[in-house]
C-alpha angles and dihedrals in degrees: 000000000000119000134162113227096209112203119242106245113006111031098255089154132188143219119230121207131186088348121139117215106228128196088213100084131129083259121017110300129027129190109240114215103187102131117091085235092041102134139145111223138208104219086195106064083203093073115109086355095165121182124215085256096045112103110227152165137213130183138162146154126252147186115178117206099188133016114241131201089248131348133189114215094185130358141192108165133141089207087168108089098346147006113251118143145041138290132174119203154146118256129171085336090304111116099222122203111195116189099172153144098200134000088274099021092074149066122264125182136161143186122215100240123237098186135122133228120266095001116113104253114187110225123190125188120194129171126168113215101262110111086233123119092220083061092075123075135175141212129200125179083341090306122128096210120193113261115228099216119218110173120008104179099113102160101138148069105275086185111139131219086200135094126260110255126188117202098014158036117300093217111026106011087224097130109065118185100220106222151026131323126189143178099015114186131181125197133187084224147059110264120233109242082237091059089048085055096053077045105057093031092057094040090195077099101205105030154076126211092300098196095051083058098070119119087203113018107169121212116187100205131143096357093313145111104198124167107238083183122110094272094059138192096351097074095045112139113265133192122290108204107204093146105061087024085246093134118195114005119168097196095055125122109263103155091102090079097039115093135153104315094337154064125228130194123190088205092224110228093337134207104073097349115123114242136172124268144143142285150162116295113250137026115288085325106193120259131182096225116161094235106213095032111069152122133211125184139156135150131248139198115197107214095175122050097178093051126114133330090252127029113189107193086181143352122200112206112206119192147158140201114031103348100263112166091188092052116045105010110169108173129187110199124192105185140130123238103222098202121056111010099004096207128143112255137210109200125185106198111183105191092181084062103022095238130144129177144155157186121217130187133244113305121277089018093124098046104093139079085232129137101259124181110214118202133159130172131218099217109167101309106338140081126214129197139212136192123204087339101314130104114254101173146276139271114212105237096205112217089344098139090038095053084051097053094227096198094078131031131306135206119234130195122192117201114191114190103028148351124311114239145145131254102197101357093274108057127053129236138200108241124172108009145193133267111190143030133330125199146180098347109195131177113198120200081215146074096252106211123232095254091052085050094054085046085059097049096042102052094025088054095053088049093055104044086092090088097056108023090097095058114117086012104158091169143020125173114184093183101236105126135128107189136072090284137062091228111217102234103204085081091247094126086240095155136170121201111216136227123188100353130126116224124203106046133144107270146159100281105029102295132355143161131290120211113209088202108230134123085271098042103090137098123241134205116241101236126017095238092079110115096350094167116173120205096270084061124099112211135156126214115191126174151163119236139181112182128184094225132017093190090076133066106262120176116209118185111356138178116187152010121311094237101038138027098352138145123189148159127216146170109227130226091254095055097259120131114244132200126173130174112185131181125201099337144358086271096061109049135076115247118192142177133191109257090224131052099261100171092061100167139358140262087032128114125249122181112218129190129189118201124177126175101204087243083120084224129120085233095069090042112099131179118193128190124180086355087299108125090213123206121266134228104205113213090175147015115175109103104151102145126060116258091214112134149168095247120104123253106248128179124219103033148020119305107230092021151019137257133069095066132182107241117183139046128332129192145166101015111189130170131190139173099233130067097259105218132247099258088041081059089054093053106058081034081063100185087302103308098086134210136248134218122249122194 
């Protein structure tokens, strides 16, 4: 897959080929590096083009799954003709660090590694600019471990005319590193050992809390929209009264837009009609904003596809002076046009030059009631924008930060809910507004950097999949029950009849059931049409267990005959997680395994999802335990006929015979019919304490 690494201040970004993009990493996300030809690229062979009298740093964190003959980790080396440059790789179990000119004209120093494989190691690379050997230091895991030093002549220029490369060679690629690598940073300086420590303890390697960090950072709770960010109360939303002309009134009800952890606007007629929104509290209050350094980013859910030919979710007014909206107006608007190109817009309007401009995403971008996280950056003069945590592009502002004087204060106004007008030239209107869901609005004094972007995505996305996890729920068993049945509590009339379980025991989410784990012990549904998917349907299966023993078969929930239309989920004897789904015959399904034991040990919980997409391909089959989408062996894939069939779903054993029963403990049973997300899984996996479903 193709990705593009962005680096994390100054756009240096990076190609990524033949890389995988894991969800395993030391924070979020990781980069896997497991082709022969896996690499991640410079396009711009400038790029971390240190000299031998250039002071840098390098660091990065590793976990190796294989040990190589030899393995380069990052590499700038011309290797054609001659030999300027660095490289830093694995070699015999010695970790190597070449700053040269030539094969003799260089420093080379190594450290014999104490490491072991597939576990996250933290490596930092310093050197000081001296041309000296003793000038190099590394740490590894915070520690500052003692160089052995092979070769310290370093006379000559060791600049390279090559690109950067991470996880191979720069010339033949012929020297793969067989892992992962995460949080790679790069400095023009020699990091204190005190700064490698904050580093290592905080393993998100580059930055600080980045929330806690807002300037605004907007909470919709208990009939309010108050600003949890530094500068406090003062700066709270406040009603903005298009309707009656009232403007702004802060002590208007707003409490009609304020739900739980959101805001949400029904964008009255649309197009140029006035409707209410939101706004800052007081008039051009004074905020020292760096002008021409900062961040906005909130998230938006669309809820009405027809509506309107523009959608403006929020508009930041920026002014000097003396606040005076007629004279100096510069807007930044970030909204969709529902009808053509549907796409989201940034738009930069300078009424004091006349000037508008703007940057959109890719088509159709806009056209959806998903979950989108908006961000653009004011950088210089010029604004970039992101969608759901990836560039799209910038829009030049012109003689934005010049027209706002950005050496004094400037006035900023926020808008939730449309654009910000005038009606007469003196009061403000509400025109094109928004029709959908607003969250978690936030305003940095700061250029967030791409990685920190992609933070906010990742863990903000996760938080707020609880507003759409339940969608497409068919089925949801909490386990609770008393009687003779395990009752489906979305009110479906999805029931399973039991035989040999014992209801009301302690379990991971209050009580659950406990399999005996014999031929009788099982729950079965109560007509065989209950979750009947056939495989060019999507569906998800998540659940809690706790079984007695992972070295035996053990089938967990089931729906066929063995040798015909089946599905079914399993833990393997050798404590690897299982899922088939099998059409007419053994010749026509997709089997699959997870590549890792994922049941290590008994009488734990482990917490096990099941997404498939209806593509009848391998590809669009996941199997999740503890959150983690794992990594799959597929023994077949070949499914070309639907596994629908007329026997009932059961859940603890097998459907048309016995063995190979579940035996253990078994909680928080949901179905859909749609492929939940990542970020939806970890979610419900909930850092280990689960959630459960309330109607």
């Amino acid at each position: 897959m193709a990705n593009i690494a962005y680096d994390f201040y100054d756009n240096y970004n990076l190609t990524d080929t033949n890389v995988t993009y894991e969800g395993s990493g030391v924070n979020g996300y990781c980069r896997g590096y497991l082709n022969s030809n896996s690499r991640t690229v410079a396009a711009d062979s400038s790029v971390f083009d240190f000299d031998s009298t250039d002071a840098f740093t390098f660091s990065l964190w590793f976990k190796r799954d294989s040990l190589n003959t030899v393995c380069d980790l990052l590499c700038k080396q011309n290797y054609d003709n001659t030999d300027e440059g660095y490289y830093l790789f694995i070699w015999n179990n010695k970790i190597w660090f070449y700053l040269a000119n030539t094969s003799t004209n260089a420093i080379k120093v190594y450290y014999d590694l104490e490491i072991t494989d597939n576990e996250w190691n933290y490596l930092v690379i310093t050197y000081d600019g001296s041309s000296q050997a003793s000038g190099v230091k590394f740490y590894l895991n915070n520690v500052n471990v003692t160089l052995t030093i092979d070769v310290d002549n370093l006379t000559s220029s060791s600049k390279s005319n090559k690109s950067v490369v991470v996880g191979n060679h720069t010339l033949n690629l012929d020297r793969p590193f067989s892992g992962y690598i995460d949080e790679f940073g790069v400095w023009n300086r020699v990091l204190t050992p005190q700064e490698v420590t904050a580093l290592y303890n905080d393993k998100k390697g580059l930055f600080p809390n980045v929330i806690d960090s807002a300037l605004y950072r907007y909470e919709f709770t208990g009939g309010t929209a108050e600003n949890l960010g530094t500068l406090g109360n003062d700066y709270d939303l406040v009603l903005f009264d298009a309707i009656n002309d009232n403007g702004v009134d802060p002590n208007g009800d707003i409490t009609p837009f304020i739900k739980d952890g959101y805001v949400e606007f029904d964008g009255g007629s649309g197009g140029d009609s006035d409707s209410n929104g939101l706004i800052s509290n007081d008039t051009f209050d004074q905020l020292q904003l760096k002008v021409d350094n900062h961040t906005v980013n909130l998230w938006v859910q669309n809820t009405d596809l027809s509506y309107g030919y523009r959608i403006t979710p929020i508009t930041i007014g920026y002014y000097n002076g003396n606040g005076d909206f007629t004279s100096n107006e510069i807007i930044l608007r970030v909204y969709s046009l529902t009808s053509g190109d549907k796409n989201w817009y940034l738009r930069y309007f300078n009424n004091y030059d006349s000037v508008s401009n703007y940057i959109y995403s890719p088509d159709n971008s806009a056209y959806n009631k998903d979950l989108t996280m908006l961000t653009y950056i004011i950088k210089g003069s010029s604004a970039y924008l992101y969608l759901n945590g990836s560039y799209v592009g910038y829009v030049n502002l012109g003689d934005f930060s010049n027209n706002l004087n950005s050496s004094t204060k400037m006035y900023v106004r926020v808008k939730i809910g449309g654009d910000l007008d005038f009606k007469d030239g003196v009061n403000y209107r509400n025109i094109f507004p928004y029709k959908g869901k607003i969250f978690k609005p936030k305003i940095f004094n700061q250029v967030l950097n791409p990685i920190e972007i992609k933070y906010l995505y990742d863990n903000e996305l996760i938080e707020l999949s609880k507003y759409t996890v339940w969608n497409g729920l068919i089925g949801y068993y909490d386990c609770e029950d008393t009687g003779t049945q395990l009752i489906d509590k979305t009110g479906n009339g999805n029931d399973f009849n039991s035989s040999d379980i014992t209801f009301d025991v302690d379990a991971k989410i209050n009580k659950g059931i406990q399999f005996a784990g014999t031929d009788t012990s099982n729950l079965t549904a109560v007509n065989s049409n209950i979750f009947n998917f056939s495989n060019t349907d999507s569906f998800t299966y998540s659940f809690w267990t706790k079984p007695t023993a992972v070295d035996t078969y053990q089938r967990i929930i089931t729906k066929g005959d063995s040798g015909f239309q089946s599905f079914d989920a399993a833990i393997w004897a050798n404590g690897t997680f299982e899922c088939r789904l099998q059409g007419g015959n053994t010749s026509k399904r997709i089997s699959t395994t997870t590549s890792d034991v994922v049941f290590t040990q008994p009488n734990i919980w482990y917490f096990c999802t099941i997404t498939y997409d209806g593509s009848s391909d391998a590809s669009g089959l996941h199997l999740y335990v503890n959150g983690i989408d794992r990594a799959l062996n597929v023994g077949n894939n070949t499914l070309t006929e639907s596994m629908s069939n007329s026997y009932n779903f059961m859940i603890g054993r097998f459907t048309n015979s016995g063995g190979q029963n579940l035996t253990g403990l078994f909680d928080e049973f949901g179905v859909w019919n749609r492929a939940l997300t990542p970020y939806e899984v970890k979610y419900l996996y909930n850092n280990g304490d689960g959630v459960t479903y309330t109607p």
